[in-house]
C-alpha positions as CSV (number, residue, x, y, z in Angstrom):
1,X,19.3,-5.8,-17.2
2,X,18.5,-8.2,-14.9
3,X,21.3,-9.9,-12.4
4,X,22.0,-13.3,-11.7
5,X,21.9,-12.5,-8.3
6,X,21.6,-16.2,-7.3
7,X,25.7,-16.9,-7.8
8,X,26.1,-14.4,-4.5
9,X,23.7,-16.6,-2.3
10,X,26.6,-18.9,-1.1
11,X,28.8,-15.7,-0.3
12,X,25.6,-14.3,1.8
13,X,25.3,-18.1,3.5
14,X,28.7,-17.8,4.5
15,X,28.9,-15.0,6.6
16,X,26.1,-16.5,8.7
17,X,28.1,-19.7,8.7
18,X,25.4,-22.0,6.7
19,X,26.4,-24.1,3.8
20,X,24.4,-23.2,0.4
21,X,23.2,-26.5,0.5
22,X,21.4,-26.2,4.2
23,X,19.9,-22.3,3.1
24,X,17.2,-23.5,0.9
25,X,15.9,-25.9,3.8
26,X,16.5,-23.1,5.8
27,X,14.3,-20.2,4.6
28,X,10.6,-22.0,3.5
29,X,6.9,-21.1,3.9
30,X,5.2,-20.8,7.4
31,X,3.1,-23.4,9.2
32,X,1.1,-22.9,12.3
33,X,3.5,-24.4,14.4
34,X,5.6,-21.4,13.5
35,X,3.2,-18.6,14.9
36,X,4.9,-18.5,18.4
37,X,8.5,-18.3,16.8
38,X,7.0,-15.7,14.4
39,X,5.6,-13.4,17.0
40,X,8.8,-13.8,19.2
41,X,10.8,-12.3,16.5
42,X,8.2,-9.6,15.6
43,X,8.3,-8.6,19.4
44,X,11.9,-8.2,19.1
45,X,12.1,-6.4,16.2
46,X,8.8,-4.2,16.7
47,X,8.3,-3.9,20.5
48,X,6.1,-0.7,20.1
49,X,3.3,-2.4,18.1
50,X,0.1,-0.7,18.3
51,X,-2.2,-3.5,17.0
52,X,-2.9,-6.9,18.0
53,X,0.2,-8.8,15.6
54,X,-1.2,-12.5,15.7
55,X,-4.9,-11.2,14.6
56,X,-3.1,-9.5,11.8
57,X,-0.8,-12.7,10.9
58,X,-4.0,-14.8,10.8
59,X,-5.7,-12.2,8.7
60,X,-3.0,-11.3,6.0
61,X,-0.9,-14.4,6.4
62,X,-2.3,-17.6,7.5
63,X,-6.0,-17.2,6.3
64,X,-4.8,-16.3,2.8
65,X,-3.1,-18.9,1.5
66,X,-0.9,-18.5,-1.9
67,X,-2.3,-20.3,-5.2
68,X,-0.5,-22.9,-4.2
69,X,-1.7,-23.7,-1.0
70,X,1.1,-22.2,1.1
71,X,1.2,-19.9,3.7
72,X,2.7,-16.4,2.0
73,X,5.0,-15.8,5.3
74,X,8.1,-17.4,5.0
75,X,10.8,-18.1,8.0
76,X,14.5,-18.4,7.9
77,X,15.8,-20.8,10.8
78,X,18.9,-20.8,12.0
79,X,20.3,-23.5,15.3
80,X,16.6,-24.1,16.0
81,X,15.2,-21.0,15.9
82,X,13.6,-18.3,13.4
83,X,15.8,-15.5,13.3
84,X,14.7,-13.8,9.9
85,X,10.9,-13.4,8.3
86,X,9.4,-11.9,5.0
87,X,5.7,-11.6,4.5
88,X,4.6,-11.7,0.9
89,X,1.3,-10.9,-1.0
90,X,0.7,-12.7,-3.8
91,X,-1.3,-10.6,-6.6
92,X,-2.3,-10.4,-10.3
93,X,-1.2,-8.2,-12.5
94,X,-2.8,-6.9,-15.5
95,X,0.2,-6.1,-17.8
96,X,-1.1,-4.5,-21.1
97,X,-4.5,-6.0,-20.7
98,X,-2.4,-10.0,-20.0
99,X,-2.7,-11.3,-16.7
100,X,0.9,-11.9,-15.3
101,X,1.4,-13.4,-11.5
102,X,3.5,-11.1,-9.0
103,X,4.2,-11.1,-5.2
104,X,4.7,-8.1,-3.2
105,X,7.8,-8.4,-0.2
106,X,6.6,-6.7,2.9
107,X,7.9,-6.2,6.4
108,X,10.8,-8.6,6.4
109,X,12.5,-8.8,9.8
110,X,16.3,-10.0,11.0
111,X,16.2,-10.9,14.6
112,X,18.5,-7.7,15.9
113,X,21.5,-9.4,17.3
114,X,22.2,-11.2,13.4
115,X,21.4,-7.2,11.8
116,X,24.6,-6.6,9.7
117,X,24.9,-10.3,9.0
118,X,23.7,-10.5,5.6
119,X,20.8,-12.3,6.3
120,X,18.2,-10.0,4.8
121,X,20.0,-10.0,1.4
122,X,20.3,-13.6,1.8
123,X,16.4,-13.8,2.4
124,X,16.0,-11.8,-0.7
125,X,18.7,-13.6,-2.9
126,X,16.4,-16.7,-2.1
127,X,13.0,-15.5,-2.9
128,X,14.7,-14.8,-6.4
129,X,14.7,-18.3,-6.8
130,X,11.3,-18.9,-6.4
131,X,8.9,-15.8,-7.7
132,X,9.5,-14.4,-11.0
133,X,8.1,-11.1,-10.3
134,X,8.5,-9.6,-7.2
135,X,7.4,-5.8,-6.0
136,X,8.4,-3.7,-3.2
137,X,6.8,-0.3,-2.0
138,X,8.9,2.3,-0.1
139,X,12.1,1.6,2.4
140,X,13.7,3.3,4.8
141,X,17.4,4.8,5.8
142,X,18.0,1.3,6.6
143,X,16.9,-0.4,3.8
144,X,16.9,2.2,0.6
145,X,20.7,1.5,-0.6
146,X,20.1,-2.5,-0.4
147,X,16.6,-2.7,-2.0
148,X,18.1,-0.1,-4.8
149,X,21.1,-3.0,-5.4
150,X,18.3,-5.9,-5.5
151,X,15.7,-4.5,-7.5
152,X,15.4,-1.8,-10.0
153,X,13.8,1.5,-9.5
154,X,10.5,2.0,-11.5
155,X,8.4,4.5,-10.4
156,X,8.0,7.2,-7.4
157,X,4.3,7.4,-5.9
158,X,4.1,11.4,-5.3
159,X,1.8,13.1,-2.3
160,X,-1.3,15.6,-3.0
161,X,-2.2,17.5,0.4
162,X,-5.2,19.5,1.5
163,X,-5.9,21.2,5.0
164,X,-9.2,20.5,6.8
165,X,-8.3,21.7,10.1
166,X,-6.4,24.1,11.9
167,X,-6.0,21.2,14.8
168,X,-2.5,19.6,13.8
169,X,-0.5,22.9,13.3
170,X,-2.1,24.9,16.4
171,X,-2.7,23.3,19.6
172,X,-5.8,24.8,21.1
173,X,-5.4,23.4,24.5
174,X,-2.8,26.0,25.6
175,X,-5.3,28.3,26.8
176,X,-8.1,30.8,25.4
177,X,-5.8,32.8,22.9
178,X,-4.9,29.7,21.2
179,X,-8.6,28.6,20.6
180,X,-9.6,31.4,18.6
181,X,-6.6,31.6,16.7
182,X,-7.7,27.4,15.9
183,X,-11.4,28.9,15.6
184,X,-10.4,31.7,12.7
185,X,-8.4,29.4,11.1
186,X,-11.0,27.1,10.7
187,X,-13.0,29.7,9.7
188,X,-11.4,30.8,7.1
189,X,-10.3,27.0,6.1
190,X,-14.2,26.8,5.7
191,X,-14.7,30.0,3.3
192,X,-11.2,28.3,1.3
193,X,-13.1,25.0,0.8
194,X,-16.4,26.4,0.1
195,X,-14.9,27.6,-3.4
196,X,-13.9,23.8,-3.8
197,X,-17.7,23.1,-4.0
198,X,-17.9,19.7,-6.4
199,X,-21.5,18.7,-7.1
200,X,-22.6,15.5,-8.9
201,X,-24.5,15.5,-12.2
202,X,-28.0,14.1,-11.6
203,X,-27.1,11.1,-13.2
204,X,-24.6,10.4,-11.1
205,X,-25.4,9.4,-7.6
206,X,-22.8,8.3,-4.6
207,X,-23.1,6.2,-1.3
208,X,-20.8,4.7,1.0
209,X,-20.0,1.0,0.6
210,X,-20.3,-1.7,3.1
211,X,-18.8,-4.2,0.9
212,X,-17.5,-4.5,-2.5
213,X,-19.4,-6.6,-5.2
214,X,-18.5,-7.5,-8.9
215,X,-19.1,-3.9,-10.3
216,X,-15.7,-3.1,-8.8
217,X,-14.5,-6.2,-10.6
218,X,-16.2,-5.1,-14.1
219,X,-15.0,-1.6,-13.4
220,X,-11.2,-3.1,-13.1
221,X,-11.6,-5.0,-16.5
222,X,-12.7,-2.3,-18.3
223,X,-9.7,0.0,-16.7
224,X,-7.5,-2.7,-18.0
225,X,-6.1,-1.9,-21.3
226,X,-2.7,-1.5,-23.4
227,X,0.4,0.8,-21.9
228,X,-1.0,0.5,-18.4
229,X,-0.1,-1.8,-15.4
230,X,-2.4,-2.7,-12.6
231,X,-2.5,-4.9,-9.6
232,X,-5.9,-6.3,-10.1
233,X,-8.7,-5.2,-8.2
234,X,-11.6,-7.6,-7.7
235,X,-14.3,-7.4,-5.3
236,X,-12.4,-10.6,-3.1
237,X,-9.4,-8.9,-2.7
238,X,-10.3,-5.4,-2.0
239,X,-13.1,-6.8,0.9
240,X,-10.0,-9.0,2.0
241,X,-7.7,-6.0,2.0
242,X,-10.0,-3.5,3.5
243,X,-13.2,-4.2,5.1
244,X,-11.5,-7.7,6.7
245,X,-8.3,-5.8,7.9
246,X,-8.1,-6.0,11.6
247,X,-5.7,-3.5,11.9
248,X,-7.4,-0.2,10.6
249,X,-10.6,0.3,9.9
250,X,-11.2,1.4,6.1
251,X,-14.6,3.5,4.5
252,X,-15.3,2.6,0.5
253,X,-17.6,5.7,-1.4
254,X,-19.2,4.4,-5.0
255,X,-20.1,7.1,-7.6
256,X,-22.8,5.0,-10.1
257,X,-23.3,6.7,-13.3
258,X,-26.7,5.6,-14.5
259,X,-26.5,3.1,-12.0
260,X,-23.1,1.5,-13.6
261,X,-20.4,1.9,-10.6
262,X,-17.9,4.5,-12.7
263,X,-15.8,5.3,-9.7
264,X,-14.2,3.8,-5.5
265,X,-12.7,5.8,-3.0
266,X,-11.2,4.3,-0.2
267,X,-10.2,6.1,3.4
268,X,-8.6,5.9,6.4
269,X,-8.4,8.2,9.9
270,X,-6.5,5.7,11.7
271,X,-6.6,7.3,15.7
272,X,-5.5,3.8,17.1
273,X,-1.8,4.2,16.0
274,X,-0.1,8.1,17.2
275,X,-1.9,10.2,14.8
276,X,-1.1,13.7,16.4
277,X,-2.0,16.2,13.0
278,X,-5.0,13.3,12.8
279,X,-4.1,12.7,8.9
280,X,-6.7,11.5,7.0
281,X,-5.8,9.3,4.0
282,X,-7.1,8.7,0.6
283,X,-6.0,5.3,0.4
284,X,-6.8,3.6,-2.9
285,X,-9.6,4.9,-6.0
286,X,-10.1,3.9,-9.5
287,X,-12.2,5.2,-11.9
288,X,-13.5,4.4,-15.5
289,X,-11.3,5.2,-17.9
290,X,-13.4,7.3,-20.2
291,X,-12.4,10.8,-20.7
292,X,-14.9,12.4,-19.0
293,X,-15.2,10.2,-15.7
294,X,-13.1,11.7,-13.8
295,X,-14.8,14.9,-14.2
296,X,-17.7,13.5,-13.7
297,X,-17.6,11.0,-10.9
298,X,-14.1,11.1,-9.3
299,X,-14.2,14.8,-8.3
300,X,-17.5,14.2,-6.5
301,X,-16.9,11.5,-5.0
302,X,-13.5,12.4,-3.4
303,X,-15.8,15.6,-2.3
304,X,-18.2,13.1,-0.5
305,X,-15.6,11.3,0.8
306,X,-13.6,14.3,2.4
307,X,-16.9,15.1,4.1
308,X,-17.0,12.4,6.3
309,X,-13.2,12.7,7.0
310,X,-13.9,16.0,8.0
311,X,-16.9,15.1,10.5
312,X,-14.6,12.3,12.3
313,X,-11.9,14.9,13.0
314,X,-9.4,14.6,10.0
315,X,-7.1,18.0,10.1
316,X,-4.8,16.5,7.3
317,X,-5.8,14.7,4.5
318,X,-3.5,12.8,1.9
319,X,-3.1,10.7,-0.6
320,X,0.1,9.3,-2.8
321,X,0.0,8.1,-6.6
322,X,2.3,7.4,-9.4
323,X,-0.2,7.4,-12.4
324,X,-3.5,6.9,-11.0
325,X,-5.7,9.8,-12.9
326,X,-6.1,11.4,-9.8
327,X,-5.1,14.8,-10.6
328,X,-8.6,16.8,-12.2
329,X,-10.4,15.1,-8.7
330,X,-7.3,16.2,-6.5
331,X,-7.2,19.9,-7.9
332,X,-11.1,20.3,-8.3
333,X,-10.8,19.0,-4.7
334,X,-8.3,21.7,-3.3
335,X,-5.4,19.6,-3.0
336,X,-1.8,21.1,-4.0
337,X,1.0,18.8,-5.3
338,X,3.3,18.0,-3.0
339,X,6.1,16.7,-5.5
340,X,9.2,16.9,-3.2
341,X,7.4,13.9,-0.9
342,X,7.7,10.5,-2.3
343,X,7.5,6.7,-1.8
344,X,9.5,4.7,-4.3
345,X,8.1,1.1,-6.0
346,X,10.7,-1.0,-7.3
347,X,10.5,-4.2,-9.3
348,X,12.5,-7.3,-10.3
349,X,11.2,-9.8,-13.1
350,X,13.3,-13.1,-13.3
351,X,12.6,-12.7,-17.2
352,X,14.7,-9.5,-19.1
353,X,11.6,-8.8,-21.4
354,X,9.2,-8.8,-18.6
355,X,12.0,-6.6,-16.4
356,X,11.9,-4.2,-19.3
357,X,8.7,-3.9,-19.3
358,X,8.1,-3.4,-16.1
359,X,10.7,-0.9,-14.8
360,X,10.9,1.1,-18.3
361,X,7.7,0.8,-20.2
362,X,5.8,2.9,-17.7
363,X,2.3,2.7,-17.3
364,X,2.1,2.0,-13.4
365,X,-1.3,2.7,-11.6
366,X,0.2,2.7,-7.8
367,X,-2.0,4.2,-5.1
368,X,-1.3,4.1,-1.3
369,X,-3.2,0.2,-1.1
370,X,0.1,-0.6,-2.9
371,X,1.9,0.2,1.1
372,X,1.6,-2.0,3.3
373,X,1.3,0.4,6.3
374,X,-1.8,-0.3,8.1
């Protein structure tokens, strides 16, 4: 059931010592004029960043504005100064086959000397008032026990693993002995995989993806249907999310059956950030719904696609899913469950039949796009 969580906001304003009437001026949308404030706090709170933070505002922030018009970063000021942030993403939602609109809460931020004050419930409390749908994807130590009080658990997205390389678990650079123990490894790594040999059909043919067009957009409408949720995937958003990000640099495979695109796979190796096992990631994928499909152009494609992660160094590859159709690919692939390893979603709908929906009616299709972590 959902809570009317808004009757504890002036409880949360009080222990920063701000009047309920002075919060809601307090805790609005970004503006330019804000970016130096903004990047002040993020250098407090993150001082270890190992990308380039104000070309990643302007790319996921201030150069995508929200429907209606605003910036999707909001600051909380407080004597002058921003002391607390959230960024947001707004998305669609395809809820049994009806278009519903949602935003996902990411990185929010308490300037560390106000940490303990209540002012990241209070930032929460507050969005409450504004979005009727909001989504959050994994937390931390820190943050698990107040996100599980705010929102409602819904689903867990679960890990599939498979070993490339011996590279991550053995260091080779010790000395001779160590480099061929690395070198029969990888050997026999090599004679393990060969049995995972997944060959396309001659109908089907695959190719990497420079951008994406509207067959990903006709693929997502067709994957659309009752008892599932998705966020939608057009061809604007997924070139915003990946091919535009400055942060990471992402590669996109297409399996066209017939010359209809039936399957995406999405990938990162990411050896900007410290990447010691060099993990690999299956990132995002989607895939027509027809029964066959998966068989048929997923499993390839995630083979073509682990090809090239292998030939830029990958050791580790992984992915994450709750619901995604993943599993005949993943298997055929020689990935192994990892169930033990999981990211939780959560969800809050201002409206108890939409909440109901949402958090009991199952149906999610969460991949690892659905973190913001790169």
């Amino acid at each position: 059931m959902v809570q009317p969580f808004e009757r504890l906001i002036p409880y949360a304003a009080q222990t920063l010592g701000l009047s309920p009437a002075t919060v809601d001026e307090a805790f609005r949308p970004a503006t330019p004029s804000d970016l130096a404030g903004i990047i002040a706090l993020r250098r407090a709170v993150l001082p270890e960043m190992w990308w380039k933070d104000e070309a990643v505002l302007q790319w996921r922030y201030f150069g995508r504005p929200s429907p209606d018009g605003s910036t999707p970063y909001w600051v909380f000021r407080k004597d002058g100064a921003i002391v607390g942030a959230c960024g947001l993403e707004p998305v669609t939602l395809s809820v049994d086959h009806t278009e519903v609109a949602a935003v996902r809460t990411l990185d929010i931020m308490v300037r560390p000397d106000l940490e303990g004050r209540g002012l990241g419930p209070l930032m929460n409390l507050l969005l409450f008032k504004h979005f009727p749908i909001l989504l959050v994807t994994g937390s931390n130590d820190a943050s698990h026990k107040l996100i599980s009080r705010l929102f409602q658990h819904a689903a867990d997205l679960v890990f599939w693993k498979t070993l490339i390389g011996s590279h991550h678990i053995i260091d080779a650079s010790t000395g001779p002995v160590s480099r061929l123990i690395t070198s029969a490894a990888d050997a026999l790594l090599s004679i393990a995989r060969s049995r995972h040999n997944v060959s396309p059909q001659p109908e089907v043919s695959l190719r990497e993806l420079s951008r994406f067009d509207e067959d990903v957009t006709s693929l997502m409408i067709r994957c659309e249907r009752a008892g599932r949720v998705h966020v939608r995937r057009t061809a604007e958003y997924l070139n915003w999310r990946f091919f535009d990000n400055p942060r990471c640099r992402y590669r996109a495979y297409g399996a066209f059956d017939r010359g209809q695109l039936n399957a995406y796979v999405v990938t990162r190796l990411n050896l900007v950030r410290p990447n010691p096992r060099r993990e690999g990631e299956i990132v995002d994928w989607l895939v027509d719904p027809e029964p066959e499909a998966a068989q048929r152009s997923l499993a390839p494609l995630l083979a073509f696609a682990l090809g090239d992660l292998k030939k830029t160094g990958a050791g580790l590859i992984t992915c994450a899913e709750h619901g995604a159709d993943v599993t005949h690919a993943a298997e055929a692939n020689g990935f192994v469950l990892r169930d033990a390893q999981r990211i939780p979603f959560f969800v809050r709908a201002s409206s108890p039949g939409m909440h109901a929906r949402l958090t009991k009616g199952g149906g999610w299709f969460l991949t690892r796009a659905d973190l913001d972590v790169e």
